[in-house]
C-alpha positions in Angstrom: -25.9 -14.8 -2.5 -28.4 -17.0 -4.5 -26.1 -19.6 -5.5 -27.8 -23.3 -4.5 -26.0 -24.6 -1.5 -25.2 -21.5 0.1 -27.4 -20.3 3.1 -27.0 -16.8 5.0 -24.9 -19.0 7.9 -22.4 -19.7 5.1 -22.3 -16.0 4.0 -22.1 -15.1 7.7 -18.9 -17.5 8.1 -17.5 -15.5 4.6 -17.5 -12.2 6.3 -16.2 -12.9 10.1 -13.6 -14.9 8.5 -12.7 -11.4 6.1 -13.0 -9.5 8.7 -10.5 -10.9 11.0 -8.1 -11.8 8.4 -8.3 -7.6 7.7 -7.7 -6.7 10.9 -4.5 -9.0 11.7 -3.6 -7.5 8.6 -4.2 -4.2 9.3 -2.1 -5.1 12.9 0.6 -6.0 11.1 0.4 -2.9 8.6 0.6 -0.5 11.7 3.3 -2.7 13.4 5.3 -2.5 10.6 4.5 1.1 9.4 5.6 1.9 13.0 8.9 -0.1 14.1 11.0 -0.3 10.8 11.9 3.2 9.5 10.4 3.9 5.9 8.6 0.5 5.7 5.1 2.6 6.1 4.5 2.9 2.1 5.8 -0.5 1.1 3.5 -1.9 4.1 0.4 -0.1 3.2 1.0 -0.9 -0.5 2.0 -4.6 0.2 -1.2 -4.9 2.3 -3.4 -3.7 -0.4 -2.3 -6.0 -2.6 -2.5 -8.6 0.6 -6.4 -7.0 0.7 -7.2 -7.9 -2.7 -5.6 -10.9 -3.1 -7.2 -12.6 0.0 -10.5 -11.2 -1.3 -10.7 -13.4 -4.2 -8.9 -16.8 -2.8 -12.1 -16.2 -0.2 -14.3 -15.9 -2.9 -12.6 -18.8 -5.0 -12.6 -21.4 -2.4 -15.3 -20.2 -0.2 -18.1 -20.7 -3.1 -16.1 -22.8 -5.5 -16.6 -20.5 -8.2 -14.4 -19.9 -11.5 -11.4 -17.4 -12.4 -13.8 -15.3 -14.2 -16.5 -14.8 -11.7 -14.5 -14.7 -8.8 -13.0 -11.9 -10.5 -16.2 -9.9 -11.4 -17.2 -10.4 -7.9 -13.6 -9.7 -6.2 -14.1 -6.3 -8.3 -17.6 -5.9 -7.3 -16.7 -6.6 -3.2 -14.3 -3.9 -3.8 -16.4 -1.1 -5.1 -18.9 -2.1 -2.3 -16.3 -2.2 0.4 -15.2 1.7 -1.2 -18.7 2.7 -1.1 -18.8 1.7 2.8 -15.5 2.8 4.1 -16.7 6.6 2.3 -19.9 6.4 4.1 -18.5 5.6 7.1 -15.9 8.5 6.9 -18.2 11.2 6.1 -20.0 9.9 8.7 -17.7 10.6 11.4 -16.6 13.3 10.7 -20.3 14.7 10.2 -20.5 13.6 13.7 -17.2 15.1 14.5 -18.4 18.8 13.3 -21.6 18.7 16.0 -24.4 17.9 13.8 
């Protein structure tokens, strides 16, 4: 986020751009999971991979970093991403239960 040369706009761009590559991934997850019998593990499992593997060529090319810290960072977008996705559970189904 600090790095010189980088404004909000360009962090903006970073995460529409991971978002929509996500869900036409996740499309394609579903569509597979659901028309070829027994794909559904191998297409979750390939699309994780897929997940982190896009993460850090974003990261890489996005803000012209180095191997090492794109990788600290691809781990660290990960953790964060976790941390969300849990919050965001738990808070549906708090919602779900009446509260």
């Amino acid at each position: 986020l600090w790095k010189r040369g980088f404004t909000l706009y360009d962090h903006g761009v970073f995460v529409l751009y991971s978002l929509t590559f996500m869900s036409l991934l996740l499309m394609v997850i579903v569509i597979l999971a659901t028309s070829v019998k027994g794909a559904g593990g191998w297409a979750v499992a390939g699309g994780g991979l897929i997940a982190v593997a896009h993460m850090f060529a974003q990261l890489k090319g996005a803000y012209s970093l180095k191997i090492f810290s794109t990788l600290w960072r691809t781990v660290a977008l990960l953790i964060f991403c976790e941390i969300a996705a849990t919050l965001f559970i738990v808070s549906i189904i708090y919602l779900g239960l009446g509260h």
